[in-house]
N, C-alpha and C positions, 0 to 999 in steps of 0.2 A: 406622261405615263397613264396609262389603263389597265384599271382592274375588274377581271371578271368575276365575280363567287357564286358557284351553284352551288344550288344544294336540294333535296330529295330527293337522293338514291335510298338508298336500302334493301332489305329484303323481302323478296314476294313468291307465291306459289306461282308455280305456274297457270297459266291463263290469267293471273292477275294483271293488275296497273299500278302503275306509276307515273308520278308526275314531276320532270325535272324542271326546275328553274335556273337562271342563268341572270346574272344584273351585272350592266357594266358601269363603271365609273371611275372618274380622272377629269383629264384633258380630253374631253369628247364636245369636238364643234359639230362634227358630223352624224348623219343614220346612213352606218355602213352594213354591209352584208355581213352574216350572224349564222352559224353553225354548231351543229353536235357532232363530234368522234368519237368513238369507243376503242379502245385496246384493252386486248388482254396480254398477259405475261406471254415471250417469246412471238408475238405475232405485232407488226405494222399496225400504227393509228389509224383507222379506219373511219370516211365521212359518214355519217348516217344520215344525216340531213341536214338543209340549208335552207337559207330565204335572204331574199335579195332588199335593196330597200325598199324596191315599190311593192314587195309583198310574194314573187316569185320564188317555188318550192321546188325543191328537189329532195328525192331519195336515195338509199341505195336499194336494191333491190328486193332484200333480205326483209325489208320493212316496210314497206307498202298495203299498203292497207289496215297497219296495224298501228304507226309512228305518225303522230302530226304533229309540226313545228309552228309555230305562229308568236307573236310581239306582242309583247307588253301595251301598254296605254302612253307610256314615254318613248314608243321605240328603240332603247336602248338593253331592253330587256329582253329576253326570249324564254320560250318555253317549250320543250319535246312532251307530250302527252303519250304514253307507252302503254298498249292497250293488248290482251292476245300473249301477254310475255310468256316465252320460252326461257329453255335452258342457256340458248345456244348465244343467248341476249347478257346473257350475263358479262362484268367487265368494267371499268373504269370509265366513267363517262366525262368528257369533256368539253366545254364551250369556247366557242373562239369567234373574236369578232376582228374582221378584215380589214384592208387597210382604205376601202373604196366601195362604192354601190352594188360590187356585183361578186367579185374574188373575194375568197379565203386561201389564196395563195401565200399571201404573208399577214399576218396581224399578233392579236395578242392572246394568250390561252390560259385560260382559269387552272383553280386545282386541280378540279377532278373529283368527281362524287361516285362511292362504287354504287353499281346495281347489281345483287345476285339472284336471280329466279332458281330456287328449290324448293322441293318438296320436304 
């Protein structure tokens, strides 16, 4: 079993930051590929970002140039850095680590830490 627990969501103005964390641990022989989702109520979990083992990043769109994801010192940890936050950011955020070097098609997903960007 694998457990992930994030934690620093909360609430921020807009154009603020935040800074999520994400630590997994269990049964971990491996450094697999490590992501952020977001969902809000009535709307799909949505990826916002990922990194691969050997360090490779993706976004979704919405976030680019504002979201950077990178690894802890153990690799088994990650971190989304939220910089520029809007409203539209707001939403339940999630971590999820996959079952292999490069997919998050199947693995295991944390609680969920909210973030809400208001004034």
């Amino acid at each position: 079993q694998v457990q992930l627990v994030e934690s620093g969501g909360g609430l921020v103005q807009p154009g603020g930051s935040l800074r999520l964390s994400c630590a997994a641990s269990g049964r971990i022989f491996t450094i697999n590929a490590m992501g952020w989702y977001r969902q809000v109520p009535g709307k799909e979990r949505e990826l916002v970002a990922s990194i691969t083992t050997r360090g490779d990043t993706n976004y979704a769109d919405s976030v680019k140039g504002r979201f950077t994801i990178s690894r802890g010192a153990t690799k088994n940890s990650i971190f989304l850095q939220m910089n520029s936050l809007k409203p539209e950011d707001t939403a339940v955020y999630y971590c999820k680590r996959g079952t292999d070097n490069m997919s998050l098609r199947f693995g295991s997903w944390g609680q969920g830490t909210q973030v809400t960007v208001s004034s």
